[in-house]
TORZA-426079 format. One record per residue: residue number from 1; residue in three letters; chain; x, y, z of N, C-alpha, C, CB in turn. Coordinates in Angstrom, 2 decimals. Glycine has a CB too. Layout:
BEGIN
<pt seq="NUM" type="ALA" mol="A" n_xx="X" n_yy="Y" n_zz="Z" ca_xx="X" ca_yy="Y" ca_zz="Z" c_xx="X" c_yy="Y" c_zz="Z" cb_xx="X" cb_yy="Y" cb_zz="Z"/>
...
***
This chain:
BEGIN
<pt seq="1" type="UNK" mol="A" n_xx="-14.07" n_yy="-1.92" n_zz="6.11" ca_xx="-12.65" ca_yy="-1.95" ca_zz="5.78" c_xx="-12.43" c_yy="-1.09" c_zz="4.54" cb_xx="-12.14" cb_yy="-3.41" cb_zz="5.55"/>
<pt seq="2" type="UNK" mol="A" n_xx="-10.89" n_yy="-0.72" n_zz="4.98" ca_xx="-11.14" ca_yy="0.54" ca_zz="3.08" c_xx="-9.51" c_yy="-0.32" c_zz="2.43" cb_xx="-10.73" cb_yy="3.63" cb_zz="3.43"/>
<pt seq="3" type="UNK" mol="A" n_xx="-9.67" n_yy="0.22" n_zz="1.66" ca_xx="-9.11" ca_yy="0.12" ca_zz="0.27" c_xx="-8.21" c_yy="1.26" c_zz="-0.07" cb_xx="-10.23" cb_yy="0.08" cb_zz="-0.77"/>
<pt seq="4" type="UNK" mol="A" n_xx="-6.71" n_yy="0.88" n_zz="-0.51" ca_xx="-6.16" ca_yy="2.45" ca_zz="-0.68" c_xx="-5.16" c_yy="1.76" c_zz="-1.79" cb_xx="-5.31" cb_yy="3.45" cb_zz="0.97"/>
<pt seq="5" type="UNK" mol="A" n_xx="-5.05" n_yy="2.18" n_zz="-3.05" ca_xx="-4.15" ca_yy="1.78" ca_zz="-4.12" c_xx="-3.45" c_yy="2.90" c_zz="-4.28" cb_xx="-4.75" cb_yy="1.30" cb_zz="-5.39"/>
<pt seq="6" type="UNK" mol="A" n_xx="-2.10" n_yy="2.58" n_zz="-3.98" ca_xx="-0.75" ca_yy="3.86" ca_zz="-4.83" c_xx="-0.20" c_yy="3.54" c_zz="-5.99" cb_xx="0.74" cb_yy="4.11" cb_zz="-4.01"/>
<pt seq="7" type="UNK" mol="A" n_xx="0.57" n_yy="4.52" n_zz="-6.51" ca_xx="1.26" ca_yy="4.03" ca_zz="-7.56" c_xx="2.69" c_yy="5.01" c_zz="-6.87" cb_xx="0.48" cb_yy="4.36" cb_zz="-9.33"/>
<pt seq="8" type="UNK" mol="A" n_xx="3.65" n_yy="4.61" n_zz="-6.51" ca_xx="4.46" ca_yy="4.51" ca_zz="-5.90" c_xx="6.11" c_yy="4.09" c_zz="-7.24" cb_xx="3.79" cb_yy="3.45" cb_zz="-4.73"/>
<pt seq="9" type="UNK" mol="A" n_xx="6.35" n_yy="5.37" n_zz="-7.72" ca_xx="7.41" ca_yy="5.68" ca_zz="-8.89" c_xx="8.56" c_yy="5.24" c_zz="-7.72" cb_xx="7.47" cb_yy="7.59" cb_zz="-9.70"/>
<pt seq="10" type="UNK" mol="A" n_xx="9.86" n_yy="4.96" n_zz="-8.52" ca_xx="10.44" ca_yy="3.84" ca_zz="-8.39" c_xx="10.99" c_yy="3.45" c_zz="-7.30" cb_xx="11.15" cb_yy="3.75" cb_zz="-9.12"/>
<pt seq="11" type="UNK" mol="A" n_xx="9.90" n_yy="2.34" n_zz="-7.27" ca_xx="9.33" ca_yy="1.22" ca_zz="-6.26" c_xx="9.94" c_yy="0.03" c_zz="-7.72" cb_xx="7.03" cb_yy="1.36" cb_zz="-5.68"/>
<pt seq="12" type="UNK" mol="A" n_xx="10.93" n_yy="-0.52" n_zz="-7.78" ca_xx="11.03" ca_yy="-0.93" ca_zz="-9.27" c_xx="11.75" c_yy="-2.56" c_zz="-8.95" cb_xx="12.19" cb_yy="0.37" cb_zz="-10.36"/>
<pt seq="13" type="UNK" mol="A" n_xx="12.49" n_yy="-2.58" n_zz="-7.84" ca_xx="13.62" ca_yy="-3.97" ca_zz="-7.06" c_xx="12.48" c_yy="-4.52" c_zz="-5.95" cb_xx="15.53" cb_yy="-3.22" cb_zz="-5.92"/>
<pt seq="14" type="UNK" mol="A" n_xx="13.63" n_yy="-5.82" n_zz="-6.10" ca_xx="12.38" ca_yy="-6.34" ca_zz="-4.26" c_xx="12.84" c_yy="-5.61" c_zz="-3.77" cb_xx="12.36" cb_yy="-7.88" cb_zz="-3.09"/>
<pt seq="15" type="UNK" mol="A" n_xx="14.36" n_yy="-4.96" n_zz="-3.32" ca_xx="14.87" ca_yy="-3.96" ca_zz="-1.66" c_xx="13.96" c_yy="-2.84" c_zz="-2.13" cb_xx="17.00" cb_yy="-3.26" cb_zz="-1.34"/>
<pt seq="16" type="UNK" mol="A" n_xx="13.10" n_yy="-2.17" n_zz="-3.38" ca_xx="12.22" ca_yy="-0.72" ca_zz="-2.87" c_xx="11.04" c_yy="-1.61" c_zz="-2.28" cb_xx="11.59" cb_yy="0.63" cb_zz="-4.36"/>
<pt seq="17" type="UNK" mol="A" n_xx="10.53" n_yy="-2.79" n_zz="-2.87" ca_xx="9.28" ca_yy="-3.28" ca_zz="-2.22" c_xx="9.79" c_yy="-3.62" c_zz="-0.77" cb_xx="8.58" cb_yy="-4.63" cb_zz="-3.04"/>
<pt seq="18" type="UNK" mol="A" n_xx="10.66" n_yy="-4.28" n_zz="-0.31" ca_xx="10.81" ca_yy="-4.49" ca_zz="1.25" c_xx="10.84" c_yy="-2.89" c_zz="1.84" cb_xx="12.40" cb_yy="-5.46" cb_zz="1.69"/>
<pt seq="19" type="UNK" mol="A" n_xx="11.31" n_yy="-1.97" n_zz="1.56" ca_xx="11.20" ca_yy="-1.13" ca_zz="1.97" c_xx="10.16" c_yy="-0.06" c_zz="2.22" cb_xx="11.83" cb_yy="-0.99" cb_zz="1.63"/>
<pt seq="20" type="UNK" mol="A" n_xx="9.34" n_yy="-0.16" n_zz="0.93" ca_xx="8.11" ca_yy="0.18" ca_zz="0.94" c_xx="7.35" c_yy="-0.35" c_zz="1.90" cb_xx="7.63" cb_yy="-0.02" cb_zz="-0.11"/>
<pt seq="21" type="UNK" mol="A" n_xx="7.16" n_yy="-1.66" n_zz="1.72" ca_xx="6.30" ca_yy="-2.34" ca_zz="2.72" c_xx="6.10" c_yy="-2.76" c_zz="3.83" cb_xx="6.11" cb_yy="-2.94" cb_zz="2.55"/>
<pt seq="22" type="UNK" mol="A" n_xx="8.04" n_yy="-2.61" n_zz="4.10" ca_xx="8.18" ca_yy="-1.96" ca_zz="5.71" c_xx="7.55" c_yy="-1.26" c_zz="6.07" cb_xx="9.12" cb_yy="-1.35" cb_zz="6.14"/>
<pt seq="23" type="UNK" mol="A" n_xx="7.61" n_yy="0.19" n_zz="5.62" ca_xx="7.25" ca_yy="1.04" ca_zz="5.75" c_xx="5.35" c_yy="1.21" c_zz="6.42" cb_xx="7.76" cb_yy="1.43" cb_zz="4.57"/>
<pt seq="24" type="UNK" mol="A" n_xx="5.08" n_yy="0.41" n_zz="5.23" ca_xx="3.21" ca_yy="1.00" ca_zz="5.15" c_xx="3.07" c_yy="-0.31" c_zz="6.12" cb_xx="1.94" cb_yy="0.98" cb_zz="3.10"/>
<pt seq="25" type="UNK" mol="A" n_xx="3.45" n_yy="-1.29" n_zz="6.40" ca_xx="2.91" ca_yy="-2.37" ca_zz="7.35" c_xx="3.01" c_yy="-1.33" c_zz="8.59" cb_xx="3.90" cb_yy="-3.99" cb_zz="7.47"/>
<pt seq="26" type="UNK" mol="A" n_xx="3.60" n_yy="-0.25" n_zz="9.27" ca_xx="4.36" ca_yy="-0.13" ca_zz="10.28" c_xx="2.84" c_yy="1.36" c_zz="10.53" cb_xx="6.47" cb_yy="0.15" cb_zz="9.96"/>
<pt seq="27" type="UNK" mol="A" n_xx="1.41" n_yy="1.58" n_zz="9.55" ca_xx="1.24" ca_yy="2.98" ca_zz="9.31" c_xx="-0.05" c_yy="1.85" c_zz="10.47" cb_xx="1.07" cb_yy="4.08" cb_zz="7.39"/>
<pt seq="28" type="UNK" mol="A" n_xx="-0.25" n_yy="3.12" n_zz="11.24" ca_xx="-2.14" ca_yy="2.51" ca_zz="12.13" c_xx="-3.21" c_yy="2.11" c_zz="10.96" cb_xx="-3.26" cb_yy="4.22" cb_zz="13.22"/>
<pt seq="29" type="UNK" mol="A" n_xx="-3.62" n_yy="1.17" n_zz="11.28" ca_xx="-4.78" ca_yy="0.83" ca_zz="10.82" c_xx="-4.53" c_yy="0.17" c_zz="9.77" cb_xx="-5.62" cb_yy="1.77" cb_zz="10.62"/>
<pt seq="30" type="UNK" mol="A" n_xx="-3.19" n_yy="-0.17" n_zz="8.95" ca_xx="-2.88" ca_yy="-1.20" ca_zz="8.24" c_xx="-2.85" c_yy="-2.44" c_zz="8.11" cb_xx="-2.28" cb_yy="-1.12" cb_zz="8.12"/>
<pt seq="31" type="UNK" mol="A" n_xx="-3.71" n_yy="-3.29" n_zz="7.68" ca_xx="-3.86" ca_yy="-5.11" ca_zz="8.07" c_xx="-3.04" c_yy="-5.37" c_zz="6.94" cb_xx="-5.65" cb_yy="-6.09" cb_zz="8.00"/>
<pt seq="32" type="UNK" mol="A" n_xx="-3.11" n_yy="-5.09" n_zz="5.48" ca_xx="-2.47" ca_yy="-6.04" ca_zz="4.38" c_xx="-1.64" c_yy="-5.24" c_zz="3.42" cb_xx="-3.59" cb_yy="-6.84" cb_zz="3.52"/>
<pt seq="33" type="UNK" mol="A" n_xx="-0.69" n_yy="-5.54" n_zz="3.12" ca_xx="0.09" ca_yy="-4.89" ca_zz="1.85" c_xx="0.97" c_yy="-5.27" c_zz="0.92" cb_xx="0.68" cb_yy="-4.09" cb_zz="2.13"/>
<pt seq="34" type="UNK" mol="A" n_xx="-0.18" n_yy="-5.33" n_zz="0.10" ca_xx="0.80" ca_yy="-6.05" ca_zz="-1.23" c_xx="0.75" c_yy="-5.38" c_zz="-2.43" cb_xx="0.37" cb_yy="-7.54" cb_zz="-1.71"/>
<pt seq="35" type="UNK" mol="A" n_xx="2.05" n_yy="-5.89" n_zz="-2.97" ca_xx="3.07" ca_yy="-4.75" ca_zz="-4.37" c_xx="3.31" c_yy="-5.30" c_zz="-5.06" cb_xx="4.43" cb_yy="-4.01" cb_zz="-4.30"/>
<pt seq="36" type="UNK" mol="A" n_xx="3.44" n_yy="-4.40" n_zz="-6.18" ca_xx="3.44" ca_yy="-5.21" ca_zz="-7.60" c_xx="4.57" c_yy="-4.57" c_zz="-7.70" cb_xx="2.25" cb_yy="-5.07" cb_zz="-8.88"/>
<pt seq="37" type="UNK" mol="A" n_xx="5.95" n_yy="-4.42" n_zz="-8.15" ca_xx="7.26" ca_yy="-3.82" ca_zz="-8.57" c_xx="6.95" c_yy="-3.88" c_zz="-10.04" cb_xx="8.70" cb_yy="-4.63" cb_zz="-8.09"/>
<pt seq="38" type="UNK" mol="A" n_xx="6.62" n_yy="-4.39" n_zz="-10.39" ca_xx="6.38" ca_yy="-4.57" ca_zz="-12.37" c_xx="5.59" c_yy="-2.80" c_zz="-12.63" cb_xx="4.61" cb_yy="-6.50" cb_zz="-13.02"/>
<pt seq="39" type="UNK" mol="A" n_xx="4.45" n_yy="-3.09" n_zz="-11.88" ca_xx="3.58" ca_yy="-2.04" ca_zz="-12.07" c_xx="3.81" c_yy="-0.51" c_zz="-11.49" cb_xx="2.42" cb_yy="-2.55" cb_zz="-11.58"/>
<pt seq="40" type="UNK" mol="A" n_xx="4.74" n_yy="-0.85" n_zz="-10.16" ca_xx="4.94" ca_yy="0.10" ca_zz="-9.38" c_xx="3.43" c_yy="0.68" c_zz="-8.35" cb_xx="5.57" cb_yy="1.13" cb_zz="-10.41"/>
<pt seq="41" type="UNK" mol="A" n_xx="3.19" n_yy="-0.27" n_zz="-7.83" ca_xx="1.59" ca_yy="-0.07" ca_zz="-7.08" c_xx="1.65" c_yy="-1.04" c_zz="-5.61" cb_xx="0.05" cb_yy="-0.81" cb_zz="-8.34"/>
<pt seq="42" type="UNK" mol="A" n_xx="0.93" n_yy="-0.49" n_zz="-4.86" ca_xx="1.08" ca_yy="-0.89" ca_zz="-3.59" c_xx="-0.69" c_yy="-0.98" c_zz="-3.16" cb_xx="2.15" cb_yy="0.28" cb_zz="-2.68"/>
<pt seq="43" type="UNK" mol="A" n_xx="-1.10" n_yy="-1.68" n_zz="-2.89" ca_xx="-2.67" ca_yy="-1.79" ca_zz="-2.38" c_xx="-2.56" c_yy="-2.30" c_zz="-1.08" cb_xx="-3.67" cb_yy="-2.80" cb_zz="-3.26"/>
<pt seq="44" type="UNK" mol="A" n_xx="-3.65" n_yy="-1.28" n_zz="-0.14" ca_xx="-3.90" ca_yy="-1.38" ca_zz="1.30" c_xx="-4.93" c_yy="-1.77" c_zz="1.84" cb_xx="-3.78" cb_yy="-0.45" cb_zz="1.83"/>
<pt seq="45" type="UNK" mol="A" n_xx="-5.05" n_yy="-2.85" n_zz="2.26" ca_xx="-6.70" ca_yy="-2.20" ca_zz="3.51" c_xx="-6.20" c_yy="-2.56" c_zz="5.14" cb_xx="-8.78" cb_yy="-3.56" cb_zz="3.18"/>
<pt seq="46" type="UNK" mol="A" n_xx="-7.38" n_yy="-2.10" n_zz="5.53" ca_xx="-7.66" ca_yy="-1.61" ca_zz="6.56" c_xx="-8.15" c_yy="-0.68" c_zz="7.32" cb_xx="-7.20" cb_yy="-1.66" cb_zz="6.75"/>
<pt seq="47" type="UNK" mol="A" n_xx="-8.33" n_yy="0.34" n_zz="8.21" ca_xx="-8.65" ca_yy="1.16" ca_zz="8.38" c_xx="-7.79" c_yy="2.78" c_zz="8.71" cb_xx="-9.30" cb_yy="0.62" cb_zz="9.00"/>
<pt seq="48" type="UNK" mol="A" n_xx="-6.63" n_yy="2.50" n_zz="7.85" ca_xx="-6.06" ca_yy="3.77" ca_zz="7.79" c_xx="-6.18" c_yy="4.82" c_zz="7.31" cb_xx="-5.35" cb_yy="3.77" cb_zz="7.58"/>
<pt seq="49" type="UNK" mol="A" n_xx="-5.53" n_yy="6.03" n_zz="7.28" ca_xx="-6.26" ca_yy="7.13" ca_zz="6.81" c_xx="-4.95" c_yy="7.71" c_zz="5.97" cb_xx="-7.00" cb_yy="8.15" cb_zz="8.08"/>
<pt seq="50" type="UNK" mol="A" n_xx="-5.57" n_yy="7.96" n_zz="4.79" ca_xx="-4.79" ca_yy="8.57" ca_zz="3.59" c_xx="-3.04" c_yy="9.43" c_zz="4.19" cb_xx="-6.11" cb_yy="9.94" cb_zz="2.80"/>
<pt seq="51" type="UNK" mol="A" n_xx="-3.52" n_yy="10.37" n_zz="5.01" ca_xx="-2.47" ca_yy="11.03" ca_zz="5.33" c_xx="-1.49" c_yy="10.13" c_zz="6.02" cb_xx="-2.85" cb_yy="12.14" cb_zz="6.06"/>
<pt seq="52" type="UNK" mol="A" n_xx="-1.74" n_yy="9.53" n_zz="6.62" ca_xx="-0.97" ca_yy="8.81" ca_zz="7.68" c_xx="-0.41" c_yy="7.63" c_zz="6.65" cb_xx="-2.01" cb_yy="8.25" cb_zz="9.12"/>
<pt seq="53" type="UNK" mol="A" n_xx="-1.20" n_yy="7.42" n_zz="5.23" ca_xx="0.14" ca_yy="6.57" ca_zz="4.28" c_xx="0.62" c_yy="7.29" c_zz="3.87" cb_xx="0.04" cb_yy="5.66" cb_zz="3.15"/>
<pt seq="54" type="UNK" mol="A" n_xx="0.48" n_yy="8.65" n_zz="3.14" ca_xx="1.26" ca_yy="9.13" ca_zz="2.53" c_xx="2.91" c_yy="9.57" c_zz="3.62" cb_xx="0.34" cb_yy="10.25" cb_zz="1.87"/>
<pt seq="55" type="UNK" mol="A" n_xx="2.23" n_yy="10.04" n_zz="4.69" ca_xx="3.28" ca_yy="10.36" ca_zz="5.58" c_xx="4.16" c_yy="9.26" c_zz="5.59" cb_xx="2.83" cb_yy="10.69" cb_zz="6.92"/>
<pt seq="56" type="UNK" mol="A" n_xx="4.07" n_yy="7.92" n_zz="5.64" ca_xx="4.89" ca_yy="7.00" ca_zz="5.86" c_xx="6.19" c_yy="7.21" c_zz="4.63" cb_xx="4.01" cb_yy="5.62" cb_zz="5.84"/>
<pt seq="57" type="UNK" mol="A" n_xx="6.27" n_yy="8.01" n_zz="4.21" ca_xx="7.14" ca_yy="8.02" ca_zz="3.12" c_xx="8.10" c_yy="9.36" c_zz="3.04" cb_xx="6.27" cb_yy="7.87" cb_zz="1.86"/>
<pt seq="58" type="UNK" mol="A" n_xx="7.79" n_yy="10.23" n_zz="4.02" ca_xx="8.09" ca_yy="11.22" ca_zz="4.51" c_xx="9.86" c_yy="11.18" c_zz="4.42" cb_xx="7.35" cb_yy="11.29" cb_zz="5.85"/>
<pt seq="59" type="UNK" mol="A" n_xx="10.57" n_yy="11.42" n_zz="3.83" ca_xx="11.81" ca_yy="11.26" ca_zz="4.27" c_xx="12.42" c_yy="10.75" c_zz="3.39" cb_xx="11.98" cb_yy="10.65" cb_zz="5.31"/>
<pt seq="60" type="UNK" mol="A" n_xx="11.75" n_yy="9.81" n_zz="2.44" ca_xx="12.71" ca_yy="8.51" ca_zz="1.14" c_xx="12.43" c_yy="9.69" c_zz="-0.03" cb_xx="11.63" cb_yy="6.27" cb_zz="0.57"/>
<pt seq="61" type="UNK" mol="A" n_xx="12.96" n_yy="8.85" n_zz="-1.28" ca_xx="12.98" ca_yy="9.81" ca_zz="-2.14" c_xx="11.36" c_yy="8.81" c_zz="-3.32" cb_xx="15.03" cb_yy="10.08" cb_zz="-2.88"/>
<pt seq="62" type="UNK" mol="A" n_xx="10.71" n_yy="8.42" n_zz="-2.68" ca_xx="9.35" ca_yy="7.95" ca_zz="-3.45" c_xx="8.77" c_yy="8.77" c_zz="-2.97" cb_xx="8.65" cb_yy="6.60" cb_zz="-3.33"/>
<pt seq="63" type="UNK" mol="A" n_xx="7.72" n_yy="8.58" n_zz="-3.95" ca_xx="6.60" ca_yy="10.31" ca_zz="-4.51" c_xx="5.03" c_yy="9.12" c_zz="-4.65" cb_xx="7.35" cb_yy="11.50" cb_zz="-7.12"/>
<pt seq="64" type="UNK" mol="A" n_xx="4.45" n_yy="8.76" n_zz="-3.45" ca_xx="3.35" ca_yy="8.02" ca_zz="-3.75" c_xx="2.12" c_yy="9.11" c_zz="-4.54" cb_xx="2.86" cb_yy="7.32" cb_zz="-2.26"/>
<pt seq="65" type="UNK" mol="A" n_xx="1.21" n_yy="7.91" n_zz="-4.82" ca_xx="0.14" ca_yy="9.15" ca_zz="-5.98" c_xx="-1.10" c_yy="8.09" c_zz="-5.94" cb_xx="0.89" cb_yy="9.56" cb_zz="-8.22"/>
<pt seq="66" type="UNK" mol="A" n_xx="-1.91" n_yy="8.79" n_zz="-4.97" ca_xx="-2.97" ca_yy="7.62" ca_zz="-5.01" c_xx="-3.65" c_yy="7.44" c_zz="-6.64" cb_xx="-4.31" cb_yy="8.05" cb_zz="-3.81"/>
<pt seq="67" type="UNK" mol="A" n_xx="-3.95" n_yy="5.92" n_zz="-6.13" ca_xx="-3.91" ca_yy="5.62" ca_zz="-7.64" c_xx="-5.71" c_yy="4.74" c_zz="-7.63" cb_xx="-2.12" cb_yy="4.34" cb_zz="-8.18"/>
<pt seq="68" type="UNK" mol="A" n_xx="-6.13" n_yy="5.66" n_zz="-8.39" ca_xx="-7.98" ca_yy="5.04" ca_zz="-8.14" c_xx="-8.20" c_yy="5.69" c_zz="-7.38" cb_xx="-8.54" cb_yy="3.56" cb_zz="-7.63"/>
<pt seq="69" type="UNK" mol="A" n_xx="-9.41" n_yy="4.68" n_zz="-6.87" ca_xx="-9.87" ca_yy="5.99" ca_zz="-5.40" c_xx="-10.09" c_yy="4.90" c_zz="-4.00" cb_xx="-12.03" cb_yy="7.13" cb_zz="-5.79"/>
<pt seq="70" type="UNK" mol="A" n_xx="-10.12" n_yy="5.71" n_zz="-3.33" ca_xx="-10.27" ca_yy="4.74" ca_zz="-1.74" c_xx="-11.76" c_yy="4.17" c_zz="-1.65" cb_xx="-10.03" cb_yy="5.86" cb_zz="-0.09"/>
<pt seq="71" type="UNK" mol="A" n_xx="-11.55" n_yy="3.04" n_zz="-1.41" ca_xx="-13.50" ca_yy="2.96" ca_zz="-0.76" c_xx="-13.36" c_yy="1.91" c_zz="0.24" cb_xx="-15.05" cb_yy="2.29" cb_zz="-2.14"/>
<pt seq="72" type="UNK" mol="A" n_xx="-14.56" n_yy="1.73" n_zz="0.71" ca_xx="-14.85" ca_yy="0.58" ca_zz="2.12" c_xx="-15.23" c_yy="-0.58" c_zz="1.09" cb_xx="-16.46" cb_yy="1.04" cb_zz="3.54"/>
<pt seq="73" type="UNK" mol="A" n_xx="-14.81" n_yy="-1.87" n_zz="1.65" ca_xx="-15.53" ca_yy="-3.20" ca_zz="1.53" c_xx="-16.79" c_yy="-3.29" c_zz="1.82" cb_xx="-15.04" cb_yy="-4.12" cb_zz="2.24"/>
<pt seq="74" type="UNK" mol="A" n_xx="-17.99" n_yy="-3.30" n_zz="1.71" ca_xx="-18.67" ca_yy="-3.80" ca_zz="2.40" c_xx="-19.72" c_yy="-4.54" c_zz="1.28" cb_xx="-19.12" cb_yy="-2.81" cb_zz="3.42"/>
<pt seq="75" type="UNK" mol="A" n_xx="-18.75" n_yy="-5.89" n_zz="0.33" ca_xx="-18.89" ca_yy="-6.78" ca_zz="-0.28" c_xx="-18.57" c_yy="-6.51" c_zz="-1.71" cb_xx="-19.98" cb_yy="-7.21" cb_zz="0.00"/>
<pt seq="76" type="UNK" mol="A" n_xx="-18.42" n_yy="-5.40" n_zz="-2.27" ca_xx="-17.79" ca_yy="-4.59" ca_zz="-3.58" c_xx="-16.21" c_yy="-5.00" c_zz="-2.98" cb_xx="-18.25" cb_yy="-2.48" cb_zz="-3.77"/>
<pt seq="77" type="UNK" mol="A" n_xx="-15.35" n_yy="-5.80" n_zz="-4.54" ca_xx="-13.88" ca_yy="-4.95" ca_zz="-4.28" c_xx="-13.78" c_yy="-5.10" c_zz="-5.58" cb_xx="-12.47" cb_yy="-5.50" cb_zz="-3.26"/>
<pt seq="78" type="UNK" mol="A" n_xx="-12.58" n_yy="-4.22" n_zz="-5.95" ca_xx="-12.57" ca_yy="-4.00" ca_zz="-7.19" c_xx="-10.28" c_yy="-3.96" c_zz="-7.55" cb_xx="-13.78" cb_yy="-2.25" cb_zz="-7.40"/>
<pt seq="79" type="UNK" mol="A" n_xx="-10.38" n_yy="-3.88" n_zz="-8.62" ca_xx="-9.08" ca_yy="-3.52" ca_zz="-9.41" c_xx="-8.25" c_yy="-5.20" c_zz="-9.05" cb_xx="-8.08" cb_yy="-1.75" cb_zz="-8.60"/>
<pt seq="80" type="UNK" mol="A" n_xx="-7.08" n_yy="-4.47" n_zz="-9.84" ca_xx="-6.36" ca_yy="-6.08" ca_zz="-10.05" c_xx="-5.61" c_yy="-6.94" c_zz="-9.05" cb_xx="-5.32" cb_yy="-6.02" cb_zz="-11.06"/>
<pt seq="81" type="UNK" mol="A" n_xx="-5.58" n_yy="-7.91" n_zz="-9.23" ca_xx="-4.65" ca_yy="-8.91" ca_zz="-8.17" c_xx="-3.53" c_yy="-9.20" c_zz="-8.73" cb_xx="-5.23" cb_yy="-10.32" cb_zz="-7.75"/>
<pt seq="82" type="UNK" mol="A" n_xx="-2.66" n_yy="-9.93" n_zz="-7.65" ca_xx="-1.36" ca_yy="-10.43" ca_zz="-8.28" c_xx="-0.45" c_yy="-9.22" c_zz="-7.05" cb_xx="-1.20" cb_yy="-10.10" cb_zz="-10.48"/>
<pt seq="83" type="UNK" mol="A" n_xx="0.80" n_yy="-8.97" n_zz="-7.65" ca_xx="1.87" ca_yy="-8.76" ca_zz="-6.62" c_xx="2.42" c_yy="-9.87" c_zz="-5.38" cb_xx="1.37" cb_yy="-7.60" cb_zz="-5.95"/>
<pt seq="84" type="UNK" mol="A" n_xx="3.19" n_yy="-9.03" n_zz="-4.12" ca_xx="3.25" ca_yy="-9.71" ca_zz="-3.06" c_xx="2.60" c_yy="-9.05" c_zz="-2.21" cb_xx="4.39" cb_yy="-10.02" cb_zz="-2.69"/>
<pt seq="85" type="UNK" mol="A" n_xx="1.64" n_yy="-10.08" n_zz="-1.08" ca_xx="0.94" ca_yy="-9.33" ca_zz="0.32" c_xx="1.65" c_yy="-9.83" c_zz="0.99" cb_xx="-0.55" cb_yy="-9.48" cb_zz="0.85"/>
<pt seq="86" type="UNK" mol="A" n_xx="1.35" n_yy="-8.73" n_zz="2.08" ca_xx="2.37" ca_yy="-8.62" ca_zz="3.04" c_xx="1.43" c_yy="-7.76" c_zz="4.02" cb_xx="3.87" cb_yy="-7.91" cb_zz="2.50"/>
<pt seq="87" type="UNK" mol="A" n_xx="1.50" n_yy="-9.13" n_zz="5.16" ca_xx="0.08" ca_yy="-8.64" ca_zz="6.61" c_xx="0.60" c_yy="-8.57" c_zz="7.60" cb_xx="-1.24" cb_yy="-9.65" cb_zz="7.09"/>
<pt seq="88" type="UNK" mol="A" n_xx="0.26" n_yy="-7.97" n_zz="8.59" ca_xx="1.35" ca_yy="-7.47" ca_zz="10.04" c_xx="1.01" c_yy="-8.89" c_zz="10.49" cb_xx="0.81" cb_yy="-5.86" cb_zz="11.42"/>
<pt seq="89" type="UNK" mol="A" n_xx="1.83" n_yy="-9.49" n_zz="11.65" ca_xx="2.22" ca_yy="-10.18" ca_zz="12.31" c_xx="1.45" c_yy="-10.53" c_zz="13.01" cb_xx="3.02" cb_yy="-9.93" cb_zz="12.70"/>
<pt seq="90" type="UNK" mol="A" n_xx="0.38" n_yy="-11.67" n_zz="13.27" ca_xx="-0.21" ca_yy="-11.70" ca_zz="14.35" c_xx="-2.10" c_yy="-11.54" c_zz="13.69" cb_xx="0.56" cb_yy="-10.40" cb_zz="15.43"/>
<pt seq="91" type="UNK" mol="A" n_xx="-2.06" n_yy="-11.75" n_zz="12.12" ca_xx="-3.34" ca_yy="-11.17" ca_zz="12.07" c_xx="-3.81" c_yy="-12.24" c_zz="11.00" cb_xx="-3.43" cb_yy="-9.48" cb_zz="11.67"/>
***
């Protein structure tokens, strides 16, 4: 499973986080997504692929900026908790 942290400029109200997270719940390979609005950061896993989040944004006026770096789980996780998650339907 990978790991993808943005920092996602203003993402700042719950309506940019519902919208945001519309958004990235809706990208392939997305299981979880949760946002911090304080911080302006959005953390992913699953097995999606960089382009295909950034694309999800294609069109709004947010400017995502990966934030850290991507890596797989495979018993390492790292950086901070807290925000809201938010997991597709059914999982």
């Amino acid at each position: 499973m990978r790991q993808l942290s943005l920092f996602v400029g203003g993402m700042s109200c719950r309506r940019c986080v519902r919208e945001v997270t519309s958004r990235l719940r809706d990208v392939p390979g997305v299981e979880t997504v949760s946002a911090d609005s304080g911080r302006c950061t959005v953390r992913l896993t699953g097995s999606m692929t960089v382009g295909d989040v950034l694309a999800a944004f294609i069109g709004t006026s947010y400017r995502p900026r990966l934030h850290g770096t991507a890596s797989s789980t495979g018993g390492d996780s790292g950086g901070d908790s807290g925000g809201t998650a938010f997991g597709k339907p059914g999982t």
